[in-house]
Backbone as ProteinMPNN parsed JSONL, in Angstrom:
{"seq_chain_A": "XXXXXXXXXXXXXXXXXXXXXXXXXXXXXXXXXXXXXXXXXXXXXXXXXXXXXXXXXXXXXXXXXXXXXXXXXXXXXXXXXXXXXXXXXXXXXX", "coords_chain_A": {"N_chain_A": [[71.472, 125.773, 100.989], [70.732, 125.007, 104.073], [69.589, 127.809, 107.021], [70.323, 128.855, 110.525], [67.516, 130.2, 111.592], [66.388, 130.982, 114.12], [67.48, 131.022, 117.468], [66.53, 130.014, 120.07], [67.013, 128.744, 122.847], [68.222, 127.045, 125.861], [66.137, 123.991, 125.967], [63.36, 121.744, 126.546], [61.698, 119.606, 125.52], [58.721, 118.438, 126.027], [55.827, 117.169, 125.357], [54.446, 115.336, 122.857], [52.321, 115.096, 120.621], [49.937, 113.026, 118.228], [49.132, 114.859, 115.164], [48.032, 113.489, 112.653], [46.206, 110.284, 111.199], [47.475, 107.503, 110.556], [50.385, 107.553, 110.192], [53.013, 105.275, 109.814], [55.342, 104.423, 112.221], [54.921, 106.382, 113.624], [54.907, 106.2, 116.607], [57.782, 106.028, 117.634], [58.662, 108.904, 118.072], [57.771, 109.353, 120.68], [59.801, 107.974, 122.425], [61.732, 110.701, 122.423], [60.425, 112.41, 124.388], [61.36, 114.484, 126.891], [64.13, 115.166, 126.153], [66.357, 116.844, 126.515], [68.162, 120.448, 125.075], [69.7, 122.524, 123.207], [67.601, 124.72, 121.536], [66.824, 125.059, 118.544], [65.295, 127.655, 115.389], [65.268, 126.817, 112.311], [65.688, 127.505, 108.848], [64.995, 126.705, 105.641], [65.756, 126.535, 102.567], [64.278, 127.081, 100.462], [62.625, 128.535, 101.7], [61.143, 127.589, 104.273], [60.06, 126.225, 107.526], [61.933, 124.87, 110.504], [62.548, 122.686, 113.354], [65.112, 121.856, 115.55], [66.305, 120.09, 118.092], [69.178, 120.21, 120.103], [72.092, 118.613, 121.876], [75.209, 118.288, 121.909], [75.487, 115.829, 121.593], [73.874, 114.299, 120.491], [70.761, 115.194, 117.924], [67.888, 116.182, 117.344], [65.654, 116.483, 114.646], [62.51, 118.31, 113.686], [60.103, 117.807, 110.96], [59.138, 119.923, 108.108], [57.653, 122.935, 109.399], [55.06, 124.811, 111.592], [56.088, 127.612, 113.897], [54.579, 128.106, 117.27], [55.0, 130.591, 119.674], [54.99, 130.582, 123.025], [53.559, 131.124, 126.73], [54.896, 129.736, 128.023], [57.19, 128.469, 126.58], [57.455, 127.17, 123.422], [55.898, 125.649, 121.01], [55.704, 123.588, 118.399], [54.207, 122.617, 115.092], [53.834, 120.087, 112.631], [52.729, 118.237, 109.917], [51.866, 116.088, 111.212], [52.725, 115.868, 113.219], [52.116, 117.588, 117.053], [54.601, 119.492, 118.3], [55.492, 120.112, 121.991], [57.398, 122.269, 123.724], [59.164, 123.376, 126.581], [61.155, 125.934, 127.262], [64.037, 126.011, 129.424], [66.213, 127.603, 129.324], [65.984, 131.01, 128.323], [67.393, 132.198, 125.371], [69.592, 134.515, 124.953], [69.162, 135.97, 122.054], [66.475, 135.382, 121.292]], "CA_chain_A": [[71.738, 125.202, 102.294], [69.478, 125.78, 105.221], [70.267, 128.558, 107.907], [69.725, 128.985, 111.573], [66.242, 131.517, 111.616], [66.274, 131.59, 115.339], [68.028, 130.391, 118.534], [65.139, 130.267, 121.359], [67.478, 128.513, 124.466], [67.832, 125.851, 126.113], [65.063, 123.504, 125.999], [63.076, 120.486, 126.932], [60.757, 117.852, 124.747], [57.481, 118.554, 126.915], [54.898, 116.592, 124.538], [54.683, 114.943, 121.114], [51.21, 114.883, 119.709], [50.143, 112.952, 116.602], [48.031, 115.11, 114.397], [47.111, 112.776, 111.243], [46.423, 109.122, 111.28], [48.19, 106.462, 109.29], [52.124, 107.806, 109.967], [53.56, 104.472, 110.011], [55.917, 104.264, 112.906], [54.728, 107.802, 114.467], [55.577, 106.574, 117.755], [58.753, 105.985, 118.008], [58.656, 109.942, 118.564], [57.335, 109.632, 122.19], [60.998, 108.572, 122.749], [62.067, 111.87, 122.851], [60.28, 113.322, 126.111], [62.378, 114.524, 128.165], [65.211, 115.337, 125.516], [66.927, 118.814, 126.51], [69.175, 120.529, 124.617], [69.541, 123.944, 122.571], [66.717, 124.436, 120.867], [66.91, 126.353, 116.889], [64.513, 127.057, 114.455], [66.044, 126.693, 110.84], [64.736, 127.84, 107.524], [65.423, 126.057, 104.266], [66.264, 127.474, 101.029], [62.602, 127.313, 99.487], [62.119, 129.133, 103.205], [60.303, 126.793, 105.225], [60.76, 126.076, 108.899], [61.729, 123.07, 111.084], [62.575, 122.667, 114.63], [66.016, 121.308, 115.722], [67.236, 120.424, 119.28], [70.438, 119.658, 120.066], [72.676, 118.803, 123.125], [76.602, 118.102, 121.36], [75.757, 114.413, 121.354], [72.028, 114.04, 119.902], [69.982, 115.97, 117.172], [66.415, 115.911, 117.13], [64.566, 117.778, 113.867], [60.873, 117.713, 113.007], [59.599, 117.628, 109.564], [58.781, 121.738, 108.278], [56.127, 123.289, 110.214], [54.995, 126.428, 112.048], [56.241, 127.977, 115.234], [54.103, 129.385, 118.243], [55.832, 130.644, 120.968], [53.687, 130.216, 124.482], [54.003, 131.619, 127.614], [55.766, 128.474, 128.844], [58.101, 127.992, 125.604], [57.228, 126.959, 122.704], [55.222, 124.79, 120.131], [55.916, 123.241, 116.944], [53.042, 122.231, 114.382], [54.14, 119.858, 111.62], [51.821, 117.521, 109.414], [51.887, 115.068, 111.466], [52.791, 115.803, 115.079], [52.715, 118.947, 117.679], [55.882, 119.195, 119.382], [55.791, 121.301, 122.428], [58.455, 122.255, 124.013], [59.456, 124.242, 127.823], [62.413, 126.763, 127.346], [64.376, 126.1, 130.645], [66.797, 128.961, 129.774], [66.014, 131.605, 126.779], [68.773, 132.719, 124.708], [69.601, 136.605, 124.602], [68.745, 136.617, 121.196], [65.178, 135.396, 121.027]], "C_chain_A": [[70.911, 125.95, 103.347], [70.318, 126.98, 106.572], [69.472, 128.665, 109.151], [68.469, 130.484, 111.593], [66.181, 132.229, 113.079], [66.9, 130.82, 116.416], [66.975, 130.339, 119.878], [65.894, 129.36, 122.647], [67.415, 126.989, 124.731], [66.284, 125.215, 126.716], [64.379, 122.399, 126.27], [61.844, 120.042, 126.25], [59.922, 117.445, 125.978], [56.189, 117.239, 126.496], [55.247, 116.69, 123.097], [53.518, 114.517, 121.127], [50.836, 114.22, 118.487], [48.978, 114.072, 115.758], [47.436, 114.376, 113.188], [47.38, 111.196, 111.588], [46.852, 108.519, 110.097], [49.688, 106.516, 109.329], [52.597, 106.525, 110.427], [54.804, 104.608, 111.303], [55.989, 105.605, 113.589], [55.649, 107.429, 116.255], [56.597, 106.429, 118.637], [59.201, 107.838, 118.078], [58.654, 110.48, 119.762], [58.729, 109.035, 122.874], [61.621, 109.628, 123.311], [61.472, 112.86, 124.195], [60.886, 113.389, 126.141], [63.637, 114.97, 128.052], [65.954, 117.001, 126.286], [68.205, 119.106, 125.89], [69.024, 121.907, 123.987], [68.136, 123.796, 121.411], [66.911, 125.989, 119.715], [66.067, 126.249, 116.213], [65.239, 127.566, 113.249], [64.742, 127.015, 109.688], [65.647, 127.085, 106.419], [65.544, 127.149, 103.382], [65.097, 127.739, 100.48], [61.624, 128.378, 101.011], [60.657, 128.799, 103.964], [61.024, 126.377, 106.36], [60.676, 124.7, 109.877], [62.775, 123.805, 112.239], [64.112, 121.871, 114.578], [66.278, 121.329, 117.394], [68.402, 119.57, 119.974], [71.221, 119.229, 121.313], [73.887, 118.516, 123.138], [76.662, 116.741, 121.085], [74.81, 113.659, 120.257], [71.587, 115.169, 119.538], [68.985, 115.325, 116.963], [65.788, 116.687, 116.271], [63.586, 117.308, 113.629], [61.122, 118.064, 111.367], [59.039, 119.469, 109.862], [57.273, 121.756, 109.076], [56.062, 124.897, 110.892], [55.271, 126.026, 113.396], [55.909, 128.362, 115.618], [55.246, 129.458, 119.408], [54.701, 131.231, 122.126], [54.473, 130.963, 125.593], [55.225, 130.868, 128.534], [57.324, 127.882, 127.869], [57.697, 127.804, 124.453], [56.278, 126.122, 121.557], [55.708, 124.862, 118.722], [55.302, 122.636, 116.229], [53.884, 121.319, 113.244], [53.062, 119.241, 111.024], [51.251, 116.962, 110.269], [52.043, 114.847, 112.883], [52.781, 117.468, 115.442], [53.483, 118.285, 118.533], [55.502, 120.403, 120.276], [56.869, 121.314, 123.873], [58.631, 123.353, 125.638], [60.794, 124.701, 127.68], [62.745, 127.252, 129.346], [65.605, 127.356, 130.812], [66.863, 129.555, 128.23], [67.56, 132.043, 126.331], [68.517, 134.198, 124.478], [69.145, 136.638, 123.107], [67.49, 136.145, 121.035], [64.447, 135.805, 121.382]], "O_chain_A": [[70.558, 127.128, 103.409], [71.498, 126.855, 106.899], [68.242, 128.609, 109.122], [68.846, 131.656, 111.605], [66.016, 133.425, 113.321], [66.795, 129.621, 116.158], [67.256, 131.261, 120.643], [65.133, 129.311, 123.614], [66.847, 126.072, 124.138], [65.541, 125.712, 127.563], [65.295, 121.58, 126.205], [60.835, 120.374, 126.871], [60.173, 116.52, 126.751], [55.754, 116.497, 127.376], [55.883, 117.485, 122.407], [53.408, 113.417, 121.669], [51.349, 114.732, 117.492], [47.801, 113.784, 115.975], [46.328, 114.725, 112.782], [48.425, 110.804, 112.107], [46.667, 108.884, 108.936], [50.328, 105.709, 108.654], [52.653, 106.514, 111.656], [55.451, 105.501, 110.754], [57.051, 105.953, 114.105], [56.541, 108.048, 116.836], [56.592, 106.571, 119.86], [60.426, 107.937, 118.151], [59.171, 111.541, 120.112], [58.945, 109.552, 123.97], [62.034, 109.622, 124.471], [62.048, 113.787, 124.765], [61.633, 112.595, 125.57], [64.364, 115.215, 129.014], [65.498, 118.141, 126.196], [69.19, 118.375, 126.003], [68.003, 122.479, 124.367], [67.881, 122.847, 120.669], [67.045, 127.2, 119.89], [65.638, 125.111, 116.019], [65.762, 128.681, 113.243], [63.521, 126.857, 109.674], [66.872, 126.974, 106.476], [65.436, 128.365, 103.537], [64.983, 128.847, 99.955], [60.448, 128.717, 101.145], [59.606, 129.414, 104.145], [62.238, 126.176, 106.38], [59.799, 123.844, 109.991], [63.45, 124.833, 112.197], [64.325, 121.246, 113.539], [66.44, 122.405, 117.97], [68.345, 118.379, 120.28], [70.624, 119.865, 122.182], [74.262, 118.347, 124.298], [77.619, 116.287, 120.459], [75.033, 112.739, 119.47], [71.722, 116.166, 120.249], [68.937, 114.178, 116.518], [65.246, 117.673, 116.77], [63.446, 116.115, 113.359], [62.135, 118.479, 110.804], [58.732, 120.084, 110.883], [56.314, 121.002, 109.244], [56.827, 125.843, 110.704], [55.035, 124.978, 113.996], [56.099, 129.538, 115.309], [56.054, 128.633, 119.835], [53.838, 132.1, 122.001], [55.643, 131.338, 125.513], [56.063, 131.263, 129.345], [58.223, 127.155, 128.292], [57.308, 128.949, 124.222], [55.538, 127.096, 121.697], [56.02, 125.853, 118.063], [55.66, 121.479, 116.448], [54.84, 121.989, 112.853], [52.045, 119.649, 111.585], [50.037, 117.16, 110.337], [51.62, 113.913, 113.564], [53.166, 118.377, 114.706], [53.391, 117.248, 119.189], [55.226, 121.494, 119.777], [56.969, 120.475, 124.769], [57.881, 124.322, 125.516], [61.675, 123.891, 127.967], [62.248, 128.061, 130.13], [65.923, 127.919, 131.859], [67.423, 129.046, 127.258], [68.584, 132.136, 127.009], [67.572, 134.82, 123.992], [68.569, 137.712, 122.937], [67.131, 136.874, 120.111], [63.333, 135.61, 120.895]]}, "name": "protein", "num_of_chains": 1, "seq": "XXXXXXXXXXXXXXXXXXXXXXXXXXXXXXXXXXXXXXXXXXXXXXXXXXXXXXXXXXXXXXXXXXXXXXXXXXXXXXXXXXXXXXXXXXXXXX"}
């Protein structure tokens, strides 16, 4: 079962990038602008990492990928899209 890796704050769904062509229904992704909510990054059991952000009503996860963290918040790399993200309030533990 997968476990929370990191808590990084509340957050906001800045840009959604596609990186590869052909993802059949990619952009129903660009939806999400604008989303805010806690933002976690999770590790799987084979320990790979994926993005989650939450707000008690709505969950948003990407597909695994790598995490930068920017001066402004965050970024999330997957196959297929960059997510990047503006941390409007960090969390004490990240």
């Amino acid at each position: 079962m997968d476990r929370i890796f990191r808590t990084l704050g509340l957050a906001q769904i800045l840009g959604i990038t596609r990186r590869g062509e052909g993802v059949i229904g990619w952009e129903r992704r660009t939806d999400y602008l604008g989303f805010e909510g806690q933002l976690v990054i999770r590790l799987t059991d084979d320990g790979r990492y994926y993005a989650c952000i939450e707000n008690g009503r709505r969950c948003i996860s990407t597909s695994c990928g790598e995490l930068t963290l920017t001066d402004e918040g965050a970024v999330f790399e997957t196959r297929n899209s960059t997510y990047k993200f503006r941390l409007v309030r960090q969390s004490q533990s990240a």
